[in-house]
C-alpha positions as CSV (number, residue, x, y, z in Angstrom):
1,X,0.0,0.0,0.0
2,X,1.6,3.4,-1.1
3,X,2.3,6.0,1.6
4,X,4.6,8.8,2.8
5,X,5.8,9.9,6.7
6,X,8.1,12.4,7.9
7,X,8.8,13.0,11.1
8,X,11.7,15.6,12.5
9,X,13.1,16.5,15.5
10,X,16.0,19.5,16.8
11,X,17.6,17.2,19.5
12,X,21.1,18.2,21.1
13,X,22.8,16.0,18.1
14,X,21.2,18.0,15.2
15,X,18.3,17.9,13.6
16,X,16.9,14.2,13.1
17,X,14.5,13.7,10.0
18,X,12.9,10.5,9.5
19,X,11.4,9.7,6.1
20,X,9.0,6.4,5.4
21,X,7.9,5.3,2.0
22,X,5.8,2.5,1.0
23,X,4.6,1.1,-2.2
24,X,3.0,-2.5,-3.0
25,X,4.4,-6.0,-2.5
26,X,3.7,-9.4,-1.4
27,X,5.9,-9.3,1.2
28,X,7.1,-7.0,3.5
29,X,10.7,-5.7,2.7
30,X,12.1,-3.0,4.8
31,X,15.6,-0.7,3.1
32,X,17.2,1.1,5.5
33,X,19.7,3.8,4.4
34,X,21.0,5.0,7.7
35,X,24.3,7.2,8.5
36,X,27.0,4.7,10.0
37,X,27.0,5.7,13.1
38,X,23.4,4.6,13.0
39,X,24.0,1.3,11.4
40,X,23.5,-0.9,15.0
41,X,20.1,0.3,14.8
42,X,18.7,-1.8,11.9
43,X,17.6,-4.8,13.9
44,X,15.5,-3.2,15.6
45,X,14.0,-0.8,13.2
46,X,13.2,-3.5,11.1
47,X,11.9,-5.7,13.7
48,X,9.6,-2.5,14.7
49,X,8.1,-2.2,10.9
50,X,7.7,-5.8,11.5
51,X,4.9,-5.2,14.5
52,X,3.1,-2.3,12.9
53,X,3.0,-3.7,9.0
54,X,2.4,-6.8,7.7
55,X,3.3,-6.6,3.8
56,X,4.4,-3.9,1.3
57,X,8.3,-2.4,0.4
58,X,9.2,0.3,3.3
59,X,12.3,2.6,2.5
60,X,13.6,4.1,5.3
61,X,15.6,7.4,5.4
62,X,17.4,8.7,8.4
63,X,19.3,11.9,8.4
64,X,21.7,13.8,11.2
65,X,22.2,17.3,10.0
66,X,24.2,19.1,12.9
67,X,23.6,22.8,13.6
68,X,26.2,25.3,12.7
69,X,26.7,25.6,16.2
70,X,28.1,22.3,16.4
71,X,29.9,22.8,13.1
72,X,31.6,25.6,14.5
73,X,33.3,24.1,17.6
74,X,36.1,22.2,17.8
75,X,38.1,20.5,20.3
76,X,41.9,20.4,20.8
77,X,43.7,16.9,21.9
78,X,46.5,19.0,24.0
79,X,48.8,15.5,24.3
80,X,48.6,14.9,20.6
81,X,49.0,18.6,20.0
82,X,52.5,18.4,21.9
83,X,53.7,15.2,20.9
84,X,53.2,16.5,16.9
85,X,55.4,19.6,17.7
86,X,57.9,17.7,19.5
87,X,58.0,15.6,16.2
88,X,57.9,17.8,13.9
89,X,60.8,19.7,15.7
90,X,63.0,16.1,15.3
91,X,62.3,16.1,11.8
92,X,62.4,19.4,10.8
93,X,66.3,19.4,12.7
94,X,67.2,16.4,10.3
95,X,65.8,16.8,7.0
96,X,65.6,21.3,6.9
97,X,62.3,21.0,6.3
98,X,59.3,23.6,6.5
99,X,57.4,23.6,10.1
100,X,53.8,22.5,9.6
101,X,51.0,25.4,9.6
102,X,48.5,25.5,11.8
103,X,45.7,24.3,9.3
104,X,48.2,21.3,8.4
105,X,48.3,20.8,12.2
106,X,44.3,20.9,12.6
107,X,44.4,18.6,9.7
108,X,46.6,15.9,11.7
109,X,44.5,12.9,12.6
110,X,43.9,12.7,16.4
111,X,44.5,17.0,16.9
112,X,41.2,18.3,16.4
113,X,37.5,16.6,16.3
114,X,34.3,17.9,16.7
115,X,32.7,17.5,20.3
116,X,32.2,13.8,21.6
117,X,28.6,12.9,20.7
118,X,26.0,10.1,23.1
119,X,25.7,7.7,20.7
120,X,22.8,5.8,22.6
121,X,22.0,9.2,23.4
122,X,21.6,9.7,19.6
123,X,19.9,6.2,19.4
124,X,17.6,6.4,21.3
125,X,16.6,10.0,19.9
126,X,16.6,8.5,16.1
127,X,13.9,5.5,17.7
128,X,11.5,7.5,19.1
129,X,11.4,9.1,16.1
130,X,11.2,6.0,14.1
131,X,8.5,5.0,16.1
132,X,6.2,8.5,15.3
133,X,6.8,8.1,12.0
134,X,5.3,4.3,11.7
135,X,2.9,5.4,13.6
136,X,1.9,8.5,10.7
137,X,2.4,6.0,8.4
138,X,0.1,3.5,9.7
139,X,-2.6,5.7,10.1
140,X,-1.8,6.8,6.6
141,X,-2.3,3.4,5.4
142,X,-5.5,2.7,7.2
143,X,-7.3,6.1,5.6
144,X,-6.1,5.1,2.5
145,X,-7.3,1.6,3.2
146,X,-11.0,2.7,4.2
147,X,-11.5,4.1,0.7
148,X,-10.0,1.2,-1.0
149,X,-12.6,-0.9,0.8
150,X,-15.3,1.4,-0.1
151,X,-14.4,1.2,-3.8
152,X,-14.2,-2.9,-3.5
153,X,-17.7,-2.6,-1.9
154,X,-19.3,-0.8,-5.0
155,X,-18.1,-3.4,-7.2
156,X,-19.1,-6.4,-5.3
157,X,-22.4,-4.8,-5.2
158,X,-22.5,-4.5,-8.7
159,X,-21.5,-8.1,-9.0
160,X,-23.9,-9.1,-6.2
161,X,-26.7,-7.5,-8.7
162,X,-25.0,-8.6,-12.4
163,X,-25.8,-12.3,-10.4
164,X,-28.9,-11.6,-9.4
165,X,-30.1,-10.9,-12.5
166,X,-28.8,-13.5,-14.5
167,X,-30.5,-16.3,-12.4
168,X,-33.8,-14.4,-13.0
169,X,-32.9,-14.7,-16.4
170,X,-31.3,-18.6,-16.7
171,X,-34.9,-20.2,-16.6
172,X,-36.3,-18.2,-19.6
173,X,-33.6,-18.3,-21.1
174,X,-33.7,-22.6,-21.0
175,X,-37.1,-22.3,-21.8
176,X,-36.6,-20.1,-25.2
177,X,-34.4,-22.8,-25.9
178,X,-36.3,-25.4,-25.5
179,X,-38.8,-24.2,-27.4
180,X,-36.9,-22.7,-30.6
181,X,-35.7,-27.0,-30.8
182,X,-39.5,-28.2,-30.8
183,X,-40.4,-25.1,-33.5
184,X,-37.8,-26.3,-35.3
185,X,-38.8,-30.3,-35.3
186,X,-42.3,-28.7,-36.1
187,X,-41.1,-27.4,-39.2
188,X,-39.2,-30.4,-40.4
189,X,-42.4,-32.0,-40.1
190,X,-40.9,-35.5,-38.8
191,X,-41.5,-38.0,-36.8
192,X,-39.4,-37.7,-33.7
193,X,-39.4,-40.3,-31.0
194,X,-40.5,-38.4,-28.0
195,X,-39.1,-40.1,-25.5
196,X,-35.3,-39.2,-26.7
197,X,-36.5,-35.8,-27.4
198,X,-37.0,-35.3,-24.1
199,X,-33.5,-36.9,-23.1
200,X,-32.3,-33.9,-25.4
201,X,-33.8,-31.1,-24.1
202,X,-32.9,-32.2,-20.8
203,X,-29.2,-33.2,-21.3
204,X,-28.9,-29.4,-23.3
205,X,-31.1,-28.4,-20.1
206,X,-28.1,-29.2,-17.9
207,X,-25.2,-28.7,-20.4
208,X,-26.2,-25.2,-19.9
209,X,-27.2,-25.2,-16.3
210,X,-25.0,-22.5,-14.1
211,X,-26.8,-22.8,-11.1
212,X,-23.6,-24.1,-9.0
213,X,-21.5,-21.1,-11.0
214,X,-24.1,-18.7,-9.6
215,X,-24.3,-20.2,-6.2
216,X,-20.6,-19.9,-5.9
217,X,-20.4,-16.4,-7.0
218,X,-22.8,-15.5,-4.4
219,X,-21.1,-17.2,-1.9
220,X,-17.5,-15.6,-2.6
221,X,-19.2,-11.9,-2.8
222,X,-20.6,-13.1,0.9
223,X,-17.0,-13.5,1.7
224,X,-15.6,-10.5,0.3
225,X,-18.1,-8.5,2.2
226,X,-17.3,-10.4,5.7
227,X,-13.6,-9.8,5.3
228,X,-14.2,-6.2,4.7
229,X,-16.1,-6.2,7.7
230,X,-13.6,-7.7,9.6
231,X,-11.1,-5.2,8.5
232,X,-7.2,-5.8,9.2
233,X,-4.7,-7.0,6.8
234,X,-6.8,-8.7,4.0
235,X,-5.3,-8.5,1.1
236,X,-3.8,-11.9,-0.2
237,X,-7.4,-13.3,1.1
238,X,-9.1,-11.1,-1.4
239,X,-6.4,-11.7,-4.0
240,X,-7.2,-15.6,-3.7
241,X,-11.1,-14.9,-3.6
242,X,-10.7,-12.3,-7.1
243,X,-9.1,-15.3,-8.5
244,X,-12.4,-17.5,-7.8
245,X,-14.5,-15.1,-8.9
246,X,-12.6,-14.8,-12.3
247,X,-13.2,-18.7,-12.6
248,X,-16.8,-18.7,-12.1
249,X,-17.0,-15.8,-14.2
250,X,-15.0,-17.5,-17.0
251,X,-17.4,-20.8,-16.4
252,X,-20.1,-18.8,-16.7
253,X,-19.4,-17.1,-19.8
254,X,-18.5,-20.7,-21.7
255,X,-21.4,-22.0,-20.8
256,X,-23.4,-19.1,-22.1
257,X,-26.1,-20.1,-24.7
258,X,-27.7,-16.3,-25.5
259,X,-26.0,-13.2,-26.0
260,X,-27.0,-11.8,-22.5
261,X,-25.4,-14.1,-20.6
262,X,-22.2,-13.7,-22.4
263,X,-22.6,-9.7,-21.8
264,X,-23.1,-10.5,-18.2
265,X,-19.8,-12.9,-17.8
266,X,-17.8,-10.0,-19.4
267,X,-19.2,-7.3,-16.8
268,X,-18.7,-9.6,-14.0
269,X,-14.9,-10.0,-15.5
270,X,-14.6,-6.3,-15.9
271,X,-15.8,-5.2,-12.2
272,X,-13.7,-8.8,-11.2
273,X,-10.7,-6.8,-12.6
274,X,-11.4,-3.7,-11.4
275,X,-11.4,-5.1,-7.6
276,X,-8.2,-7.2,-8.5
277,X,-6.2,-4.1,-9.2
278,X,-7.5,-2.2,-6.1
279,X,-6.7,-5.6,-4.2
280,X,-3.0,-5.1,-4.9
281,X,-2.9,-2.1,-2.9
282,X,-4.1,-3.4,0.4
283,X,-2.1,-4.6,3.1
């Protein structure tokens, strides 16, 4: 199910910004593209997703942006400082070479860093953060699923109503049969054993009988409509259910013997569709 959160925070690390995207799959599969210092974290972020979504491709975006007031200050490693110049004084008594400037000193791994940072202090900042934003993006999910499942309820009601009328229509349908086959032995003018006639209009009877499709249709739009009801995460349900509603549809429309039934097979594929490719998007 597609959806968006952001979620940021001014903590005393920086400014924490938390992004979640979502779009469909069968499975759920989490990407997390965290800074490095944040890379411990992943086991439990992803563990987390687990508990609030059950299917669909999360990418996960974390960012530390420091504050130019942290940018600004710098701390001095006075023992490295002094063992560099007492170096640099060996050297420079050996080999005449140029004293280092005081950038190239800064420069000098273990001379200068920023100021020490919490790491679980961090951490724990970048969770809670995680945790608002799965939270937005849950709720995000659900609004998005409540109109999905409003749209699936429209055309399972049309479906509901496409079968309705068809099995008002099946027995006149038989019976216009049945009785364009005697007009035409009438017109032959022949004598026809009666007894086998009647064998023949009833084997065509049921060659063309789709009570059991119908019955089955109804029963899978029952089922649609009680796992909307239910509500939570539905989706591969109503995927398998789509597909049994394409099969009866598809039985339906091979056994059609007039012109309206086919039309009706081929709306109840269409709306069938129409629900299959909304079904993709829920969780």
């Amino acid at each position: 199910m597609t959806a968006f959160a952001r979620e940021s925070s001014n903590t005393e690390q920086g400014t924490l910004t938390v992004e979640l995207r979502t779009v469909n799959h069968r499975y759920l599969d989490c990407t997390f593209k965290l800074p490095d210092s944040l890379r411990a974290l992943e086991p439990n972020l992803r563990e987390r997703a687990g508990k609030k979504l059950a299917r669909g491709k999360v990418d996960c975006f974390v960012r530390v942006q420091q504050g130019p007031e942290r940018g600004t200050t710098l701390s001095i490693n006075e023992d490295n400082l002094k063992a560099l110049a007492d170096a640099s004084r060996q050297v420079a008594a050996v080999f005449e070479v140029n004293q280092p400037t005081a950038l190239d000193v800064l420069h000098f791994p273990g001379v200068c860093s920023p100021p020490e940072q919490s790491e679980e202090a961090l951490q724990r900042a970048v969770t809670e953060l995680y945790s608002a934003a799965l939270d937005t993006l849950a709720a995000n999910r659900a609004r998005e699923g409540e109109k999905l499942a409003s749209l699936i309820r429209e055309r399972i009601d049309q479906v509901a109503k496409e079968v309705a009328v068809t099995r008002e229509r099946i027995p006149v349908l038989q019976q216009q049969q049945r009785d364009k086959v005697i007009a035409r032995i009438e017109d032959l003018d022949a004598d026809v054993d009666q007894g086998r006639l009647e064998q023949e209009l009833v084997y065509m009877a049921q060659k063309s009988d789709v009570d059991e499709e119908l019955d089955r249709l109804d029963a899978h739009v029952t089922e649609v409509r009680r796992i909307l009801d239910k509500g939570g995460p539905c989706g591969r349900r109503l995927d398998f259910l789509m597909q049994e509603l394409n099969r009866e549809a598809n039985t339906l429309s091979s056994k059609s013997t007039s012109s309206s039934t086919t039309q009706s097979s081929v709306e109840l594929k269409v709306l069938i569709e129409q629900m299959r490719e909304q079904i993709q998007n829920i969780e």
